[in-house]
N, C-alpha and C positions, 0 to 999 in steps of 0.2 A: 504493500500500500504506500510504502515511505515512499519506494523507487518513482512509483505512477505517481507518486502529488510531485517531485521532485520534476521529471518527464513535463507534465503538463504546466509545472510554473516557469520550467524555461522554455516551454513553446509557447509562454502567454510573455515574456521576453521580449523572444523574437520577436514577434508578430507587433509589439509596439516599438520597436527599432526598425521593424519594415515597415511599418506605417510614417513614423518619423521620416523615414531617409525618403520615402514618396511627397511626405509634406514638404518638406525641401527643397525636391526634385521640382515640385509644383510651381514653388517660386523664382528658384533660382533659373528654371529654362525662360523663363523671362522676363531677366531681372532688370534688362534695362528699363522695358517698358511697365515694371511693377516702380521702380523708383521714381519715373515720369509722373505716372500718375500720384503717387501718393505727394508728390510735390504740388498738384494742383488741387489738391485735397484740403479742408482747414481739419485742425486736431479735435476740433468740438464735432465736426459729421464722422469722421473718422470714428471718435470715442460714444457717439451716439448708435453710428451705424453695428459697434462691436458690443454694447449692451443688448441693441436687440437680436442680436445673434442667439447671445448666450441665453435671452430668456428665451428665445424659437428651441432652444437645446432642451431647457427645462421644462416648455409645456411638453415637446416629445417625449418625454423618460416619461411624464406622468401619465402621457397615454398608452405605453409601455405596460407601466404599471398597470395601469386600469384591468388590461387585457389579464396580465397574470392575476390579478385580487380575484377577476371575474373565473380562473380557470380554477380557483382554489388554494392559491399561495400567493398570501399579503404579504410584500416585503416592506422590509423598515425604508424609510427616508433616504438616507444615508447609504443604505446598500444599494437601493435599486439606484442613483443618483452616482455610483461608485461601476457600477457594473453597463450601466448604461450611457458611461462618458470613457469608458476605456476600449468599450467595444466599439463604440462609435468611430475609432479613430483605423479601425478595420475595414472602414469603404473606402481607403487610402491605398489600401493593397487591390491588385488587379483581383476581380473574382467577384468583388462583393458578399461570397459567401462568410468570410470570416468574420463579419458582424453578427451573423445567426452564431456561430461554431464558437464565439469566445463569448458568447452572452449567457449560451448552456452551458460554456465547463463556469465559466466564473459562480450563476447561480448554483450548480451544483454543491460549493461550497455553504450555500445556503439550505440546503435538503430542497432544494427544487426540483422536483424530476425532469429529467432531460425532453419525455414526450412533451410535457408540461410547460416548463422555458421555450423550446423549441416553437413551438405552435404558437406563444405570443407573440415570439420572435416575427415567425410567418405575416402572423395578422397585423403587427406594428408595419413592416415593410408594404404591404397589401394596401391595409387601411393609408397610413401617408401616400400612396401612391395615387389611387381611385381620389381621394380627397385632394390634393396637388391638382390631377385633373378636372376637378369638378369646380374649384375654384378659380383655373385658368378658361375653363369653360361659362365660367358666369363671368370675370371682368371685360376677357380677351376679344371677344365678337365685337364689343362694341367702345374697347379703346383704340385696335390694334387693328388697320388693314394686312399686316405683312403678318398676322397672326390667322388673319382668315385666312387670306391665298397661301402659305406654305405649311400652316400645323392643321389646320383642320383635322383629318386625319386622326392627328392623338386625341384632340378634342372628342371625337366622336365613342371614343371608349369609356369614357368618364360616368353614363349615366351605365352601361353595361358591368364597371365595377362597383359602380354605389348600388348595385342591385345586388349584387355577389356577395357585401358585406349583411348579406341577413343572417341573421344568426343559426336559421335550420341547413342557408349553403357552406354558412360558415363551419359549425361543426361536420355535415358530411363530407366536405372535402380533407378536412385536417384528418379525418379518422380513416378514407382513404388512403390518406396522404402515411396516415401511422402504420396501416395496414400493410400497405407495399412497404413500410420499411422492420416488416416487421414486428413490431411495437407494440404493446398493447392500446388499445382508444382511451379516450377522455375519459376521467371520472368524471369532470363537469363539463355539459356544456357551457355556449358563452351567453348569453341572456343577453335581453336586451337593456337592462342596466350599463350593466359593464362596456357592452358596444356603444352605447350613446355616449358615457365619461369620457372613452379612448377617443373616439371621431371628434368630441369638444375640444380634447385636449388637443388632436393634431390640426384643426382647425385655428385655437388660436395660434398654435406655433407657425400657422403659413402667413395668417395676418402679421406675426411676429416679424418673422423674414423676408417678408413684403414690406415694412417700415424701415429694415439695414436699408434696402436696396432703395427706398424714396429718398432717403436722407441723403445718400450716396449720389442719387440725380437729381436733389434739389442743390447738390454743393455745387454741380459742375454747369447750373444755368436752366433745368429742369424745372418747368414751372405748369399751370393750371388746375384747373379741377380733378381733372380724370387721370394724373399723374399717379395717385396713391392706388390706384384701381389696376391701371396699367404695368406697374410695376407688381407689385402683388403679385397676380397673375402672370406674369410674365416670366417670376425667378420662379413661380409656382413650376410653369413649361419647362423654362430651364431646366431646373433637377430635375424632373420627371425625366427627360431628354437624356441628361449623363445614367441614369440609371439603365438605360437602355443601351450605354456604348458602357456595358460591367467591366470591359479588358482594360479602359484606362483610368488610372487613380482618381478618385472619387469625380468619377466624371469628366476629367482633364481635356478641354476640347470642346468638348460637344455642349456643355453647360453655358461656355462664353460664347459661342456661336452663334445659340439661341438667341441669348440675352443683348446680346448684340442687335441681331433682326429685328427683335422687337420695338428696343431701346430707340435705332436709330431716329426712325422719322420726327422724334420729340425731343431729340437731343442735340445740341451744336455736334457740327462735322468734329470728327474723332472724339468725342466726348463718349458715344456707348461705350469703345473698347477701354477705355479710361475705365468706364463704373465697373465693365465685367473684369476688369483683373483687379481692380481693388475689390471689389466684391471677395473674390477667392483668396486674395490676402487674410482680408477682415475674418473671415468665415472660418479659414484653416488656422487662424490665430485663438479664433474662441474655438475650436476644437479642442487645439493645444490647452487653452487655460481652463477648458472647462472638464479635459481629463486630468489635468494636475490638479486645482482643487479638489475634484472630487474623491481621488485616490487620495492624497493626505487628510482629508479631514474626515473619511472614514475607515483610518487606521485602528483595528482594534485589536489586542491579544487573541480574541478568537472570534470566529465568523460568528453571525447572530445568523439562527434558525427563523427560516419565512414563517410565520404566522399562518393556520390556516381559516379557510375562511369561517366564520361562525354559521352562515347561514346557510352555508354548504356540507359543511362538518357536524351532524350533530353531534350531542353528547352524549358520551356512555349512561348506560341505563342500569340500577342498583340491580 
């Protein structure tokens, strides 16, 4: 048991030293025009646009959370806040699978069952996705002509996923999903409680990361009504987008591309590519701080045990 804990904490090592050296890679391939820009940046949008980073981070873990309370394991504060900002830094590494694969060993330390972790895992990536598109499909038609003529497309999946998140497809596909690998199914399934908390929680975190990204184009001369709309939905596209090219570090590419298309018609000449790499500045820097606080400040002698649910667990009978 020594050897395997020994085994898996330095393959949870690794895997934030490859993550690391990807976040680097991210900036430094383009570092001239990462420096350009942040020079025409002031340090107030700059510091503004990296608070709401870090709370878009914070609403996502708690709809993380949600998902797991909802499957039968309430984690403390602090763990899921610790396990949810180390893994996060795993969509860094080509794959995107090792955000699921380090959120299961990490909660395992918590007696979370793997089918368990695993599946909220699923539904947190799921859920942000369908909700990403559903929100670039309510701003984007009618801020964004170069959103209609070239995403459409992704658009049009967004009411097909928000159907997917019902809770009777949601569980038969996970138990599927356990079944081919294996596994045994769910003790619980996910209710429509716990589904509504998780989809709140990632909802405001797109509003969250729709305000970096205003702030970010109101610095560089970005101005009117339907600015906070278009943006929103736009970085909403964005990531959706890098999640779709999984080979390159958390989207590298194809995330500013987007963001760029959309960006431009509302922005001075060269000003989108300006917001899209400080964007990925700002974003990969509250990664960084938002997995270092969270790994020191729930440093503890020994893991805390998930809670489970009350109303799912009943209690022993005399």
């Amino acid at each position: 048991m020594r050897s395997k804990a020994a085994v898996l904490r330095a393959l949870r090592v690794l895997l934030v030293l490859l993550a690391l050296a990807f976040c680097v890679y991210g900036v430094a391939s383009r570092w001239d025009d990462t420096v350009r820009a942040f020079r025409e940046m002031s340090w107030y949008a700059l510091a503004g646009s990296l608070a709401f980073g870090l709370a878009g981070l914070v609403a996502w873990t708690l709809g993380w959370r949600a998902f797991l309370t909802g499957l039968g394991s309430r984690l403390p504060l602090a763990a899921a806040f610790r396990i949810s900002a180390i893994s996060g830094l795993g969509k860094y590494v080509p794959g995107m699978v090792w955000v699921v694969v380090t959120q299961v060993e990490l909660s395992r330390e918590h007696r979370v069952p793997r089918a368990r972790s695993f599946s909220a895992s699923v539904l947190a990536v799921a859920t942000s996705t369908a909700c990403g598109l559903a929100v670039a499909a309510a701003t984007l038609p009618f801020t964004s002509a170069t959103a209609r003529r070239d995403y459409w497309w992704m658009l049009l999946f967004a009411p097909v996923l928000l159907a997917a998140l019902h809770p009777r497809i949601v569980t038969w596909a996970l138990n599927t999903a356990l079944r081919l690998a294996r596994q045994p199914p769910l003790e619980h399934a996910v209710g429509f409680p716990a589904m509504a908390r998780a989809v709140g929680w990632t909802l405001l975190g797109w509003l969250l990361f729709g305000g970096h990204l205003w702030l970010l184009c109101l610095a560089v001369g970005g101005d009117g009504p339907r600015l906070a709309f278009l943006t929103t939905g736009g970085y909403a596209l964005a990531f959706v987008a890098g999640l779709l090219v999984f080979l390159a570090p958390g989207g590298l590419g194809a995330r500013e591309a987007v963001m760029t298309a959309v960006l431009a018609p509302v922005l001075p000449a060269g000003a989108p590519l300006v917001v899209a790499i400080t964007s990925r500045v700002v974003l990969t820097l509250a990664d960084l701080l938002y997995a270092g606080a969270c790994a020191l400040a729930a440093r503890r002698p020994a893991a805390t045990p998930a809670e489970p649910e009350r109303e799912l667990v009943p209690p022993a009978k005399d």
